[in-house]
N, CA and C atoms as a LAMMPS dump frame, in Angstrom:
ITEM: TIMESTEP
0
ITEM: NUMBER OF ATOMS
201
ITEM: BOX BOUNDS ff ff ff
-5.0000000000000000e+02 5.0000000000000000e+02
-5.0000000000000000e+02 5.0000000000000000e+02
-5.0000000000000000e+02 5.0000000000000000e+02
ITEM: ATOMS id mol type element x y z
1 1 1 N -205.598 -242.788 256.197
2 1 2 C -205.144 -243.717 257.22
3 1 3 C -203.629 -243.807 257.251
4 2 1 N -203.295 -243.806 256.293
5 2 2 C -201.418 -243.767 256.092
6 2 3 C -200.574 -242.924 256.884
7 3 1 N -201.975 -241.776 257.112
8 3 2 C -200.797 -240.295 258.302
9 3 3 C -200.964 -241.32 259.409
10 4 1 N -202.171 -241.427 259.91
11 4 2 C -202.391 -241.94 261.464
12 4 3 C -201.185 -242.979 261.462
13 5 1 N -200.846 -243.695 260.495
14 5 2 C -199.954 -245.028 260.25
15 5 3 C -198.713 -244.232 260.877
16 6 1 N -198.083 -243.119 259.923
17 6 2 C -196.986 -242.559 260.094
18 6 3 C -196.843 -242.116 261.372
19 7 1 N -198.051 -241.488 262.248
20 7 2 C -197.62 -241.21 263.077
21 7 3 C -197.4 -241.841 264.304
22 8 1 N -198.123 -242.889 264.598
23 8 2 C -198.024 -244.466 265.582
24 8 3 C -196.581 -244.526 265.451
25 9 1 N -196.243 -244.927 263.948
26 9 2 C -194.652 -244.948 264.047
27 9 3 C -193.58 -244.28 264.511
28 10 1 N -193.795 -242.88 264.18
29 10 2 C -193.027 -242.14 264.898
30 10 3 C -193.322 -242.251 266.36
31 11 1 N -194.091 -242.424 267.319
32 11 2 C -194.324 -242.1 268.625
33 11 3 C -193.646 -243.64 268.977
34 12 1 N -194 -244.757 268.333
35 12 2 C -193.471 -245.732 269.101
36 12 3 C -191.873 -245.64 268.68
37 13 1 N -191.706 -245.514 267.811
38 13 2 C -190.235 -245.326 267.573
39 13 3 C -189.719 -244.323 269.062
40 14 1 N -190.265 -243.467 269.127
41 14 2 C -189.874 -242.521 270.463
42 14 3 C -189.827 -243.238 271.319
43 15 1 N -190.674 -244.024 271.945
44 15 2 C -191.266 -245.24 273.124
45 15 3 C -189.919 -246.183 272.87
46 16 1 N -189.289 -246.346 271.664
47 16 2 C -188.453 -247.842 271.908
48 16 3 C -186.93 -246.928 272.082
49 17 1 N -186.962 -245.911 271.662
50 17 2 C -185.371 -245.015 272.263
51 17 3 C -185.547 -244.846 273.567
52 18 1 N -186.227 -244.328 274.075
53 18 2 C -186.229 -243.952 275.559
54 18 3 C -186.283 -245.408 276.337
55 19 1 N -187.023 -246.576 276.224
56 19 2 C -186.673 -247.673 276.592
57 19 3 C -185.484 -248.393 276.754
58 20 1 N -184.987 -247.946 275.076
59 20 2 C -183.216 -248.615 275.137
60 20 3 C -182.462 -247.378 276.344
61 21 1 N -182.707 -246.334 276.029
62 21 2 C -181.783 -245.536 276.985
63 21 3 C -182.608 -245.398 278.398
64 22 1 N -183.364 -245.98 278.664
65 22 2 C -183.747 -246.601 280.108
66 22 3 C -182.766 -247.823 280.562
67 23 1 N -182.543 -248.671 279.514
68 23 2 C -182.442 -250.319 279.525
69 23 3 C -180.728 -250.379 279.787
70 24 1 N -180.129 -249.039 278.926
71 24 2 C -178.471 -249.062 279.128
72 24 3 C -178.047 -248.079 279.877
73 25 1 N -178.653 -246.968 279.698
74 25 2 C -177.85 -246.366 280.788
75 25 3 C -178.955 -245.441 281.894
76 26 1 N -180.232 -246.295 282.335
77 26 2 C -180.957 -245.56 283.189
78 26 3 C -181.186 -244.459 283.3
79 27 1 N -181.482 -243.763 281.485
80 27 2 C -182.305 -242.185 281.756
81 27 3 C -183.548 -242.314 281.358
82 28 1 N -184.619 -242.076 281.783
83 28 2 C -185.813 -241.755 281.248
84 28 3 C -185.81 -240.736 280.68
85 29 1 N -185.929 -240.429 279.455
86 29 2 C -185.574 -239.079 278.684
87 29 3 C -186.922 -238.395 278.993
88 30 1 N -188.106 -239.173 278.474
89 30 2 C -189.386 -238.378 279.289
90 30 3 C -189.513 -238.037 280.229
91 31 1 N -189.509 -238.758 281.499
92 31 2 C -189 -238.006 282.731
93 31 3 C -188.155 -236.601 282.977
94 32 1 N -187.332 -237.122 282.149
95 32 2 C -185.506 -235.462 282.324
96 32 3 C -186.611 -234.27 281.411
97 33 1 N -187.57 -234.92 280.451
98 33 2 C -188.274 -233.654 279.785
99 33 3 C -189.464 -233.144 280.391
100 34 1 N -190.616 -233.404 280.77
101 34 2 C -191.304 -233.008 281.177
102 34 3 C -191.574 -233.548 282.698
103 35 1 N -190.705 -233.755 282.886
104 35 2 C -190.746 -234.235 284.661
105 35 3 C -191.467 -235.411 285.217
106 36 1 N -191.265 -235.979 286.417
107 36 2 C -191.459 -237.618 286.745
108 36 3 C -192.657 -237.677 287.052
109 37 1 N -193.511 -238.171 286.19
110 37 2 C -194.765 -238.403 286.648
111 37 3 C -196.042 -237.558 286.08
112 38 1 N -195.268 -236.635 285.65
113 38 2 C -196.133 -235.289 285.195
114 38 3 C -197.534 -235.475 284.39
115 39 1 N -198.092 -234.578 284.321
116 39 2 C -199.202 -234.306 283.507
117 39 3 C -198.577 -234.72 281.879
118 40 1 N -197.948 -234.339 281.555
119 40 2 C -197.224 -234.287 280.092
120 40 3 C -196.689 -235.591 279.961
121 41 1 N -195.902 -236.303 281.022
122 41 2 C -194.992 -237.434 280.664
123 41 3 C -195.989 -237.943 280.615
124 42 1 N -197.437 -238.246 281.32
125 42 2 C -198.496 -239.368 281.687
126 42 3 C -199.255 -239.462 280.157
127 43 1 N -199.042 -238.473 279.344
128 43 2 C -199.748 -238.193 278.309
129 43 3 C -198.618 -238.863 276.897
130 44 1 N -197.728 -238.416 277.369
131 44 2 C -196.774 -238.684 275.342
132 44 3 C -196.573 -240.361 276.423
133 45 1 N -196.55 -240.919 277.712
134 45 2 C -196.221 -242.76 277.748
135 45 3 C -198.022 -242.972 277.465
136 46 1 N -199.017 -242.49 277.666
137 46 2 C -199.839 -243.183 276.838
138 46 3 C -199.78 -243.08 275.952
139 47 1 N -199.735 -241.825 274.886
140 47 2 C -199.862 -241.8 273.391
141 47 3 C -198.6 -242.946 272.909
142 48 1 N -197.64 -243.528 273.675
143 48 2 C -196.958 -244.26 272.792
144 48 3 C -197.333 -245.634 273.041
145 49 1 N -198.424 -245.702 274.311
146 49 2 C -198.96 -247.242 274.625
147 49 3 C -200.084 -247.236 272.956
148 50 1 N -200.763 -246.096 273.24
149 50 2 C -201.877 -246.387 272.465
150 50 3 C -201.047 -246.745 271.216
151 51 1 N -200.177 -245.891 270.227
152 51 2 C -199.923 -246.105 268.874
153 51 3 C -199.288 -247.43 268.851
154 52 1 N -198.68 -247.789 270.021
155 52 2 C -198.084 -249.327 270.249
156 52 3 C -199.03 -250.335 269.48
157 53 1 N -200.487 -250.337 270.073
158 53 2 C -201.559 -250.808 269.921
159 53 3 C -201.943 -250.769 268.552
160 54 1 N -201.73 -249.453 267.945
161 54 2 C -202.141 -249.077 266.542
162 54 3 C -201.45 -250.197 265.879
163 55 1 N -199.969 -250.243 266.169
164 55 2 C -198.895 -250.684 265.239
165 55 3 C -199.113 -252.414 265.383
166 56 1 N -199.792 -252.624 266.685
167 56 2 C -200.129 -253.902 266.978
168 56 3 C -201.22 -254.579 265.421
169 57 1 N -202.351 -253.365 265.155
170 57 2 C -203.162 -253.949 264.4
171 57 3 C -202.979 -253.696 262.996
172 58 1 N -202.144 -252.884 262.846
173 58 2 C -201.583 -252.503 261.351
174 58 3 C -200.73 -254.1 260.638
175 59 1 N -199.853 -254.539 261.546
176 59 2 C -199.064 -255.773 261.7
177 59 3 C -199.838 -256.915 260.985
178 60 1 N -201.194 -257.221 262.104
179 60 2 C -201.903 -257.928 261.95
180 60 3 C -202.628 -257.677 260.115
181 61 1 N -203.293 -256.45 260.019
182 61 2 C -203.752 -256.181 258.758
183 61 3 C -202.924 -256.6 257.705
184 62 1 N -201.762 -256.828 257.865
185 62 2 C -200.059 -256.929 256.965
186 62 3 C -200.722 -258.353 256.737
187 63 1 N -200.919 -259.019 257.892
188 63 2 C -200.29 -260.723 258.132
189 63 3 C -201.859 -260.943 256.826
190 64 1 N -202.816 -260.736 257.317
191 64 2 C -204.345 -261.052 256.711
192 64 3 C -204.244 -260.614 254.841
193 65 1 N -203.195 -259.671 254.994
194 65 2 C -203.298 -259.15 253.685
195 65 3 C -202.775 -260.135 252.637
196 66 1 N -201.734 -260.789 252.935
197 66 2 C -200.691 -261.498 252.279
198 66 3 C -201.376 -262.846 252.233
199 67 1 N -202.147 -263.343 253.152
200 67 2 C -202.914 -264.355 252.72
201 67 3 C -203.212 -264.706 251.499
């Protein structure tokens, strides 16, 4: 479970750079890479919704653990 862990992280980590460089200087880096809208971009902005989600319940598992 620790890879799947590692890798949520890395993808949302990807998801929160391209956001900041959406947020300051209006590039969608996914977009400039695999083009607007594409088959490919539609695929790595879900894979970073989904691991979003992952990282959502990993969090939670943290909070329950420390109990």
């Amino acid at each position: 479970m620790e890879t799947i862990q590692k890798i949520a992280l890395v993808f949302t980590i990807i998801g929160a750079i391209n956001w900041g460089l959406i947020g300051l200087f209006d590039v969608d880096l996914v977009a400039m890479l695999f083009g607007e809208m594409s088959m490919l971009s539609r695929i790595v902005y879900t894979i970073v919704g989904i691991t979003g989600i992952i990282n959502i319940g990993i969090l939670m598992y943290h909070f329950d653990e420390k109990k």
